[in-house]
N, C-alpha and C positions, 0 to 999 in steps of 0.2 A: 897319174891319170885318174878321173872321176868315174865311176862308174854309175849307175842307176842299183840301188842295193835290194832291189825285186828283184833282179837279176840271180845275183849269187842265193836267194830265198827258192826261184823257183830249183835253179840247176841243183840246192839241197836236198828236194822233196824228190828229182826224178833220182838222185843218187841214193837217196832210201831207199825206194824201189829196188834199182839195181841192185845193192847191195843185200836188200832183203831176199832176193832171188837169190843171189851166191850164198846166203847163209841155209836157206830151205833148200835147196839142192846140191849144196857141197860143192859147187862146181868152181873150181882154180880157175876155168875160161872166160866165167863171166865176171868174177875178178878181177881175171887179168886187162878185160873191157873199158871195165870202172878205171883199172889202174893209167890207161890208155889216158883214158879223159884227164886224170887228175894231172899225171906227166905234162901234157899240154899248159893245163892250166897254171902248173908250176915255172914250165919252161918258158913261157910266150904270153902267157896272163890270161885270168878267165874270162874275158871277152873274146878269146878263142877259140875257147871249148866249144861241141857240138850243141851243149845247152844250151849255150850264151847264144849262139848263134838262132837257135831256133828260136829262144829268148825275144830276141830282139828284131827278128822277120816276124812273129808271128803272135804275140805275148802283146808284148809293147808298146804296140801299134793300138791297141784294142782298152789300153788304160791311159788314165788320167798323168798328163805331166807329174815325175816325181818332185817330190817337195822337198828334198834336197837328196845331195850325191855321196860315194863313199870312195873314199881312197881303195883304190885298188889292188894295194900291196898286203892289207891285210888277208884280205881273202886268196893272194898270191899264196901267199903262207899256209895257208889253210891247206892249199890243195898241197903243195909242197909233206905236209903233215898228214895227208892221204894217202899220197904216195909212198910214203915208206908204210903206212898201216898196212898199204895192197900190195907192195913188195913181200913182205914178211909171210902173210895171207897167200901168194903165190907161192914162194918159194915151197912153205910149210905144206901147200898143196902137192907141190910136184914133189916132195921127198914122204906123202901121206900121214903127215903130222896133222892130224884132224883137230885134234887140240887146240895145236898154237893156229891154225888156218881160219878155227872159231873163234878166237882170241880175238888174234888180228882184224879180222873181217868186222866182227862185235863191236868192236872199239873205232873203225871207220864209222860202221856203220848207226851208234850214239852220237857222234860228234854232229852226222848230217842231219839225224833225228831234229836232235836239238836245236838246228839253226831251222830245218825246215818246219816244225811246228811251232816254235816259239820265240825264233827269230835271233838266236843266240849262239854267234860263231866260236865256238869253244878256239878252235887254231887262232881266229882273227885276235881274241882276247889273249893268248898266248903270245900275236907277237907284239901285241902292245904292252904286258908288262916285261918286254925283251927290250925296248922302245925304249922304256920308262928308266929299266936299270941302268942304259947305260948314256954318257953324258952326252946331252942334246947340243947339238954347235951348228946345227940351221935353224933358218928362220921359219923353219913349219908350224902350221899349225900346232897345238897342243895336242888335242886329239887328230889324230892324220886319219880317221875312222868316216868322220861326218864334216861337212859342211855344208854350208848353205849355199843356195842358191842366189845368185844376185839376178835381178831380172834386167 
């Protein structure tokens, strides 16, 4: 499936957010929040998530046709890759491992950093050289990340 890739750009920036709240107040619940959203987005694909959603009722409508689309399996991954960070990040909470709960959360919350200000999905490039290692036998694109639009 194609996605619009403002999409997973803006649900990046409100996941900063979030996350930055769970790092400034320590709190395992709004973690476990985040962790909510990413599950989804693992399980069902992130045009499911509540971001996508608001994304796309409310975002979307209000900008220009995108200029081209993104495979949606990359950023599948990504959240996939969340979710074990907000796993760890919980668990770490509920046993008061402050530490690893910073760890974890830290490292969620750099990856979202980075794709929501600069537009670079650290997971999505993770599972393209996953992609890349191992031997291609469809007819996919080369990069499964971008295509273009045909009008």
């Amino acid at each position: 499936m194609q996605i619009d890739p403002r999409g997973p750009r803006f649900a990046a920036t409100v996941t900063t957010v979030v996350l930055a709240v769970a790092l400034v107040t320590g709190s395992g619940w709004v973690l476990a929040a985040q962790g909510a959203v990413f599950a989804i987005g693992a399980v069902r694909g992130i045009q499911f998530t509540p971001y996508a959603v608001f994304f796309r009722r409310f975002v979307r409508p209000r900008l220009a046709p995108p200029t081209e689309l993104e495979d949606s399996r990359p950023p599948r991954f990504a959240q996939s890759v969340g979710l074990a960070f907000a796993t760890v990040g919980v668990i770490a909470a509920i046993f008061g491992w402050t530490p690893l709960f910073l760890i974890a959360t830290g490292f969620a919350f750099g990856a979202a950093f980075l794709n929501a200000a600069f537009g670079y999905c650290l997971g999505c490039e993770v599972y393209l050289l996953i992609r890349r290692a191992r031997p291609n036998t469809s007819t996919s694109p080369k990069n499964p990340r971008h295509e273009e639009i045909s009008a």
